[in-house]
Every structure is written in C-alpha cells, then in structure tokens.
N, C-alpha and C positions, 0 to 999 in steps of 0.2 A: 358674439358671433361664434358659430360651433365651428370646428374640425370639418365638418362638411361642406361650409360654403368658404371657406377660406381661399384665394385666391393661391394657386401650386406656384410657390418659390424657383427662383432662377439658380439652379445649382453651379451654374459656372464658375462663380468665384469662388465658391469652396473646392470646387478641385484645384484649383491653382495653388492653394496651402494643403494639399496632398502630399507629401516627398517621394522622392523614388526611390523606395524602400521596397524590400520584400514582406507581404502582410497579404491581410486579409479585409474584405468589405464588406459591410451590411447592408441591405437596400431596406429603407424603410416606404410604411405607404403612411397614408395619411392618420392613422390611427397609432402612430409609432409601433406599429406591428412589424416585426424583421419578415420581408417575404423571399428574399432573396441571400445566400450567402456564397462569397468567390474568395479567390485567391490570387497574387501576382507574384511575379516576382518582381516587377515594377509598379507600385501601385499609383501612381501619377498617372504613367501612360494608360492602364486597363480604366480607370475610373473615367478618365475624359474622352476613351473611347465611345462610351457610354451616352456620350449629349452630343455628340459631332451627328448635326443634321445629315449628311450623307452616309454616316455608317446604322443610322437609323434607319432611314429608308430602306436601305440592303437586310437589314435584320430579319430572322424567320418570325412567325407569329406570335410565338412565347415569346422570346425575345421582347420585340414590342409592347405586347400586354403587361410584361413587365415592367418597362419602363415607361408606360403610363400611368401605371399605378404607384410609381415613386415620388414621392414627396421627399426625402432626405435620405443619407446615407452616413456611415461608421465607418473608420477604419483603425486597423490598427497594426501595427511592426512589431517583425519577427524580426531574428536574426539571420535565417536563410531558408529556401525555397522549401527544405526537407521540413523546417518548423510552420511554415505555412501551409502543407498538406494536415500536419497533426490539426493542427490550430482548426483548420477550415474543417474537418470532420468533427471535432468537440463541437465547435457552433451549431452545425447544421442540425448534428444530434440532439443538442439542447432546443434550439427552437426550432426545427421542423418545417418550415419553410414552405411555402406553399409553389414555390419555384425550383427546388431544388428536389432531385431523386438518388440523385448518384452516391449519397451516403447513406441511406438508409438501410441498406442489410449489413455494413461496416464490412465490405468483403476488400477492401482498397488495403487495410493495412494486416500485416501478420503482425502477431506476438511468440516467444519462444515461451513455452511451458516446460518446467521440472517438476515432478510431482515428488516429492522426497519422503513420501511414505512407503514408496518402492524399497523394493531392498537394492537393487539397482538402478537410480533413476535414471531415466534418460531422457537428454533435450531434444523436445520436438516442435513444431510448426503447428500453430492454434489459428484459427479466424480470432475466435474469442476471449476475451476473459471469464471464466467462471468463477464461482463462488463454492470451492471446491477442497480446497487448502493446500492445491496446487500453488509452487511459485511461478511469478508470469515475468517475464519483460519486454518491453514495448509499450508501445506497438512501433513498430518500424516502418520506415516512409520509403525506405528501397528495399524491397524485396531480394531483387540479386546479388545484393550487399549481404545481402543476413541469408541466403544460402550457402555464399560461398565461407563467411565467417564459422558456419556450423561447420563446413570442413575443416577449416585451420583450427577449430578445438576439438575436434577429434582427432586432428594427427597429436594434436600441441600438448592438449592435455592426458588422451587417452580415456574420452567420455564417451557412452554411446549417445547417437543423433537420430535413430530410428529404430521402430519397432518395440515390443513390448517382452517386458518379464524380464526374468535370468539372462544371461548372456547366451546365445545359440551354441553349441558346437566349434561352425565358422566363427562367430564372431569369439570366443576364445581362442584360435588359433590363426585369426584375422591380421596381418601386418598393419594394417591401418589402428589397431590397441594394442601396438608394442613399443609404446612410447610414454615412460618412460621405462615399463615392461608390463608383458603379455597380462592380458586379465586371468588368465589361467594359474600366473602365479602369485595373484595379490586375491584379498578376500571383500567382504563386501564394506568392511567397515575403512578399510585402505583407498577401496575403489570411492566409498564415500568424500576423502579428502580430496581428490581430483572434482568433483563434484563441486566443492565450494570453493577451488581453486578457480572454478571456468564459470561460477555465479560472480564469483569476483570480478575477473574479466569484463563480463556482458555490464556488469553494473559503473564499468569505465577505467579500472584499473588498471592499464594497459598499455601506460608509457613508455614504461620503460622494455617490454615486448616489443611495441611497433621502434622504441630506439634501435634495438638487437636489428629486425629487419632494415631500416634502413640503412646501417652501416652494412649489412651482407647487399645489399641491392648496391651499392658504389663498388664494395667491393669486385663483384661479378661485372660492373661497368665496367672497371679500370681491366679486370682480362678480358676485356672484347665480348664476352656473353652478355649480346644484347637482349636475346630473346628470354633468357631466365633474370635478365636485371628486370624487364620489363614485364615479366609476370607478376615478380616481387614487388614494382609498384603498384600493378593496377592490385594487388593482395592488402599492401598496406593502405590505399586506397577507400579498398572495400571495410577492412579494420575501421577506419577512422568517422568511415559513415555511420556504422551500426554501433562504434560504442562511446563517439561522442553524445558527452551529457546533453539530453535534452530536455527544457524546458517542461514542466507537468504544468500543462495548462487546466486549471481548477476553476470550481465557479467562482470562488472568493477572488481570484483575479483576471474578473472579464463582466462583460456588461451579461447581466443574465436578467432572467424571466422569475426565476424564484423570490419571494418574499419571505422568509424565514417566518417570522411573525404573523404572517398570515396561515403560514402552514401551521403553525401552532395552533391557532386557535382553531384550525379547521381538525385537528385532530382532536382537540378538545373537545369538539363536537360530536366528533364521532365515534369517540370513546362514552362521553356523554360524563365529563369529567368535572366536577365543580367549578374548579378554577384552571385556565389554560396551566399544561407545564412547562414552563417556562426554564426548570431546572429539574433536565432527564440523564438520566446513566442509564446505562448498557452493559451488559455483562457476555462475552463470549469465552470458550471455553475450546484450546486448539490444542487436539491430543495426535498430532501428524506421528508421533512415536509413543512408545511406553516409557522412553527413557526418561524424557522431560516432556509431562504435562504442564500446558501453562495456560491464565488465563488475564482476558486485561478486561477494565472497564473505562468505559468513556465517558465523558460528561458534554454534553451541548447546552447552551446556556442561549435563552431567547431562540432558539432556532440553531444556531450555529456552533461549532467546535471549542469547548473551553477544555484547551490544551492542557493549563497548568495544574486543573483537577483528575487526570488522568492517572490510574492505578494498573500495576500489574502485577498478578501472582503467581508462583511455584505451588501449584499443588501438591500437600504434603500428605494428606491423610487418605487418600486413594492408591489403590492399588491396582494398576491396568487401564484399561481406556472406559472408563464409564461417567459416560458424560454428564447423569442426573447427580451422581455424588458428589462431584467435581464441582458441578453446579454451586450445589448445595452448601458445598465448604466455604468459595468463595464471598456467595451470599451474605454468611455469618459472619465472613471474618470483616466485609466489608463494613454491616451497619452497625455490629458489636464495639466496633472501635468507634463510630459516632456515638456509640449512647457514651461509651465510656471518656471519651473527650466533652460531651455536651454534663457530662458530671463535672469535671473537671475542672470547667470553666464555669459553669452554675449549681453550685455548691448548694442551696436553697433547696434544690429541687429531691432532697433528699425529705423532704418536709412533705412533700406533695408524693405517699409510696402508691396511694392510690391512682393514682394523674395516668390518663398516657403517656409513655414514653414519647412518644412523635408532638402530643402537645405541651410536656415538659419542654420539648426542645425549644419551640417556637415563642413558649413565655417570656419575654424578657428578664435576664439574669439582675437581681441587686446588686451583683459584685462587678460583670464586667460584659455591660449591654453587647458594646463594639463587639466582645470578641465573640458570642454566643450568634450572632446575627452574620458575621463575616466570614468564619470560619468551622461555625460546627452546625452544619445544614443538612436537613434530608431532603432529598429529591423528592418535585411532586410527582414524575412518575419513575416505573425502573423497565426496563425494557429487558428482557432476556432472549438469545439468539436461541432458539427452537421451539418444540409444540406443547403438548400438553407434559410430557416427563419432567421436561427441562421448569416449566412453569409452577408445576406441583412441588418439584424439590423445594424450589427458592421458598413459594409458597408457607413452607412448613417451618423453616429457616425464620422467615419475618413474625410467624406468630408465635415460637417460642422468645424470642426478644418483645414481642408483645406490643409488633409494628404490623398487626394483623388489620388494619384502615389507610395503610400506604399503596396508591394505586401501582398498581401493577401487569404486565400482559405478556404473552414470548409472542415472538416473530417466527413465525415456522420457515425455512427457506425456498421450500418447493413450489408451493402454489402463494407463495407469500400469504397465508394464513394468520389471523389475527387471534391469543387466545387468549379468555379473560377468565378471573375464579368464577367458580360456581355457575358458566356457560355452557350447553357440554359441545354448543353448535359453534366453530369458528366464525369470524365478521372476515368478510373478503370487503376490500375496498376497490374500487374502480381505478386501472393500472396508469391512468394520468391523474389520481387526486393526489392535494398538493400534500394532506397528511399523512398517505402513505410512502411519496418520495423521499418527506423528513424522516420515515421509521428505517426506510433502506439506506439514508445517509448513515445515521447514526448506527445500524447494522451494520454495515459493510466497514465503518471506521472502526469500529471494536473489531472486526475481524481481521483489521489490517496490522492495527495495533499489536494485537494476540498472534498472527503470525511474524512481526519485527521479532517480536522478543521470542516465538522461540527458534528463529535464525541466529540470533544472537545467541542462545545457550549451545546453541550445536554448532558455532563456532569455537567457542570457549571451549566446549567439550573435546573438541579433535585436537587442538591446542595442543590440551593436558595432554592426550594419548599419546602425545610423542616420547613423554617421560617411560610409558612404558617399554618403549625400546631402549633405555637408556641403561646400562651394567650396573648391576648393585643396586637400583633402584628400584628397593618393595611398596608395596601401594601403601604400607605405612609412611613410609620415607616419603612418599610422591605426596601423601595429604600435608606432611609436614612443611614440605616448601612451599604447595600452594598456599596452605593459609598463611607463611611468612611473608609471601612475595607475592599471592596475588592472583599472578598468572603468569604463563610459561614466556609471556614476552616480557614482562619484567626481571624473571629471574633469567632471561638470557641478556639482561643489562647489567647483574650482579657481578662483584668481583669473586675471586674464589673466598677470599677474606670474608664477604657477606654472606657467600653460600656456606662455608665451616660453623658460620657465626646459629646458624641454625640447629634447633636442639635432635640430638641422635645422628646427626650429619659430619664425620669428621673432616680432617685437613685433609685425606688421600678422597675420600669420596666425591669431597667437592670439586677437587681439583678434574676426576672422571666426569661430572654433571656439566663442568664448565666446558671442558674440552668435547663432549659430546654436541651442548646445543651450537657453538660454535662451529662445526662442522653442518649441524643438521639444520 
C-alpha cells in the first residue's frame, strides 16, 4: 500500500508525550516532507492547539490547509525561548517550508561584525553573515539586548560601535572613548587590544563584569537610588541575554534534509570524476593582516567533517598579502610531507622510481600494509578557496611533486564559480544542487578554521607586546623569555628565581619583569 492511500493517523496521542518544554515543531505531510516549522515556549500547549476541533474551525485558510496536509509531526527542546527563535530560523532555512515565509530574507535576527583588517575596527550591526574575513557574532534573538550591550562596550571598553575608518575628530575627543583614555592618546595597535578585550566579552567572557555590576546595583539599593539600581539591573539584564552562550545549532545535530553521500556522488558527477571523493581537503589562505598570514586545510571524509585530519600553517616564505604564492607554499608543504611519509612507511617503493607517486602510494607496502592505507593517504579531490590564480599556483605545486593526475578544482567565491585545469570556461552549478552545498560546506569550514587560528596568533601576539613596555626589556631579552616560557601568561606564573634562571636575564632584571606583569 503506497503513502498515498494510507489511511491519516490520529495524532492525539502523540501530543500527549509532548512536554512542556520550550522547542521547536515540525509538521510533516504525508511524504515526510517538513511543510510547516514553529516555535513555543510551551510545546504541549502549541502542538495540541493544533487538533482541538474548535480551534480548527476558527483557523484562517492557511492555517487549515495546513493542517490537512499533516500526516505527523517533530519536536524538539531548547533550553529557552531566545534558543527557540535561533533554532526555529536554522530549520526553516534548511528546509524551506512551503508554509512558512517569515524567515526567509533572515531580517528577524542581527549579528555584530568586526572587521579586523581595519586599522581601527569597529563593532557594527549586520543582517548577515558574509564570507568576508570579517569577524561575526550571533546572531542574536533580542535585538534591544545587543543595542544597548554595544553601549556598555563602548563606554567599558572604549571600542568604536559606528561608522567607518580612523577615528573622526569628535570621536577622538568624544567622552564616551575616554575610558580607560582618550583614543587621541593611544595608537592603533593599543586601541587594537581593547578590541580583543570586547571580542572576548561578546564571546561570554563576562562573569566576572556582570559580578562588579551587581554588587554596584545593591550597592545603589541600600542608598535608596532606586532608579539608577534599576537601570543597572535592567543593563545586567540586557548583558546576560546577549552574552550568554548559546547553543550552535549545526546540521550534524538536528534532523536534516542533506545526505552527505549522496552529495558526493552527485559531485562526482558533476565534476565527471572517476571515482566518488570520498576523501576531499580544502586549502584556504586568510591574509586579514601582513603581520600573520595563515592558512588551514580541512579534510571531509564521506561527505562530512573529519576533524582529526585538519592542518594549519604559518606562512613562511611570502612576503605581503599574495594569495597565489601563499597558496602555492602551502600546497607543497602539504603533499611533500605525504610522499615523504608514504617513503617512509613503504620503503619498496624506492624500487618502483619510474611509478607515479600518487599510485606508489596506493600500492600496498610489503613492510607495513596497515600503516600505508591508514595513515598516508592522498585525497581524491583537493579543493582550493578561489579562481583561476589561486588554482594555477596549486596546480604547478602538484606537478613538480609529480601528482599532476590528482583531481583538483578552486571554488571562486563570488558567483560560486567552479574552476578546473585545462577549462578556460568555469562550471556554475544550480544554487540548490546537493554537490555544490558539499563544496560551500567544506569552503566555508576551511575558512573558519583559517580565521580560528589567525585570532589565535593575534591574540598571542598583543600578549607578548606587553613585554614591550616593560624596563630594560630589548626584543632580544623579550625572544629570550618567550621561547623559555612560552608565553606572557606563563611567565607571569614564573617566580623571579625562574625568570633569573633564563639566559642573559639577571637576578635585578628579573626581579623588574616580575614586579611589572604583576602590576600589568
């Protein structure tokens, strides 16, 4: 008997194992096609809403039609109302709903953007996320929450929250940027550390601020100032909306529409690829500064994120922002270390100079099958994040290693442009195929990756610069302790006895390094 003639299920007793929980609901029709997606914050009461014969009859026409066309329903729990707005717009987005409109231009939620290739960043108010190398956070479920919070870190930190460039004139001599002094008398590399002091923040750091505020809000109670006790709560309030952590709701944990595997093979098709790849890296290359270029590569494995193969480099051998050489470095350094590991472990293959390198690899080793098959693997394809530059470097890179039959393509970002050797015309694929969502997954995760790490080096780096304000300490002395100690939070756990114990560092100097990070 098909799906079609099946007699429509009586859903009443499934709402009753509903809880009343704050979530989200799916309405399914009879093809298990999701047409419907909502939100409660009691999801018992909204779902049985739904079948109560009198609140049926009152219902407007969509309404109705909808719920004719229900055959089953989904639900699932949140931890509160703010996670079920997020939650209910990821769904709607992913599947599309043929009842639902309210999310689709995503105008419901803000994000805060830093762009930190500014010389002055400043946090501002986005609809979107782009693919930019801007930093984002959110998206946010209360709007007036994450206004007023942009205030409190502009008084708190002394960040700009609007407008663009340099600092203005006013905004140099601005009282609302004289905290904890004027931007007129700090530079941009100073003003930089308030910067990752209020990313910090936003990203939930914030305990022990919103403690400070609530002991001033008692405070101000016990003198009768009710009206500034209670601005300072409805402030911490608002704090606690915008920077509590909230749940990233991902496809890997939620009922989705995607088939990993399928998507694979349908890119295999469309590439027109031997064999599906099953085993693809990614190479993106995030030059937000000249200071620290860096780049990561991802690995997906079947369709999906295989974490533990994940790479990332410090570009060493470029000079400036040039993204094909950058490329190109990484390229090398990446499959160079495969041949030379696939030596390593297949000693044999020294026998075979004429062989591909790519099908040396794949021959099973006489000394030690496991490890040759488990561990020293080339990808069937390699994906690189831009167009025809970025493709040609890598390109050149694969056939001096003499891995010039390793499929390969870049991803252009703009009009998502497909580009392959020896094509000169890009392949556009159709913006709901399933093998092109795989190529922006595995896009967008190297880009995320490659921006992690280089927030991570630029926090490392502002670290260290505190050493340069510290007396007597030459940037020889300062390389000296970083590489004893690490980093500037470690040697501010050193005793002075650990910091003398350093070469060129005496007993008076150390005893200055100690007494400085201890203050600073």
């Amino acid at each position: 008997m098909t799906s079609a003639t099946k007699e429509k299920p009586d859903l009443q007793k499934k709402v009753h194992e509903v809880p009343h929980k704050p979530g989200v609901y799916l309405m399914r029709d009879r093809f298990n096609r999701v047409i419907y997606v909502g939100k409660a914050r009691d999801l018992r009461k909204r779902v049985s809403s739904y079948f109560v014969p009198s609140k049926i009859a009152q219902a407007d026409l969509k309404t109705r039609a909808m719920l004719d066309a229900v055959w089953d329903f989904d639900t699932h729990t949140v931890r509160s109302d703010a996670e079920s707005v997020l939650l209910e717009g990821k769904l709607i987005k992913e599947y599309r709903p043929r009842y639902n409109v309210s999310f689709r231009d995503d105008k419901r939620f803000l994000v805060v953007k830093v762009d930190l290739s500014e010389e002055w960043p400043r946090f501002r108010l986005a609809r979107f996320k782009k693919d930019d190398g801007a930093r984002y956070f959110g998206p946010y479920a209360h709007s007036g929450a994450l206004r007023q919070t942009l205030n409190f870190m502009r008084k708190k930190f002394g960040v700009l929250t609007f407008g663009r460039g340099s600092p203005t004139e006013r905004e140099l001599k601005s009282a609302t940027y004289q905290v904890p002094m004027r931007l007129s008398e700090i530079n941009a590399e100073q003003y930089r550390e308030r910067v990752v002091q209020a990313c910090e923040f936003l990203e939930g750091h914030s305990r022990e601020m919103i403690a400070t505020l609530e002991e001033e809000m008692r405070k101000t109670a016990e003198k009768m100032d009710f009206e500034k006790a209670a601005e300072l709560r409805d402030m911490i309030e608002d704090l606690r909306d915008t920077t509590r952590p909230m749940r990233r709701f991902t496809r890997g944990s939620l009922p989705s529409t995607i088939d990993p595997m399928a998507d694979v093979q349908a890119l295999a098709d469309a590439l027109q690829l031997a064999r599906a790849p099953r085993v693809m890296e990614c190479f993106d290359i995030s030059n937000i500064s000249t200071t620290h270029v860096v780049a990561s590569m991802v690995c997906f494995r079947n369709g999906v994120p295989d974490k533990d193969n994940y790479r990332r480099y410090r570009v060493r051998t470029v000079e400036g922002q040039d993204d094909f050489a950058s490329m190109a470095e990484v390229v090398r350094r990446r499959y160079s270390r495969i041949l030379l590991e696939a030596r390593e472990a297949n000693p044999d293959a020294a026998d075979y100079s004429q062989e591909n390198p790519a099908e040396a690899i794949s021959r099973p080793s006489t000394v030690n099958h496991q490890l040759s098959t488990s561990f020293v693997r080339l990808p069937d394809l390699i994906i690189v994040d831009g167009g025809k530059g970025q493709l040609s470097a890598a390109c050149r890179e694969l056939q001096r290693l003499g891995l010039h039959d390793l499929p390969i393509i870049g991803l252009a970002k703009e009009r998502e442009e497909i580009y392959r050797p020896g094509r000169a015309l890009p392949l556009q694929l159709p913006m709901d195929s399933g093998a092109l969502r795989l190529l922006q997954r595995i896009r967008d995760e190297a880009h995320r990756f490659a921006n992690a790490y280089h927030q991570l080096l630029m926090k490392k780096r502002i670290g260290e610069s505190i050493l340069d304000d510290c007396p007597g300490v030459s940037q020889n002395r300062k390389n000296l302790l970083l590489r004893k100690f690490g980093s500037v939070k470690r040697l501010r756990k050193a005793t002075v006895k650990e910091i003398a114990a350093t070469e060129g560092i005496g007993r008076k100097q150390a005893e200055e390094v100690h007494r400085f990070l201890q203050r600073h």
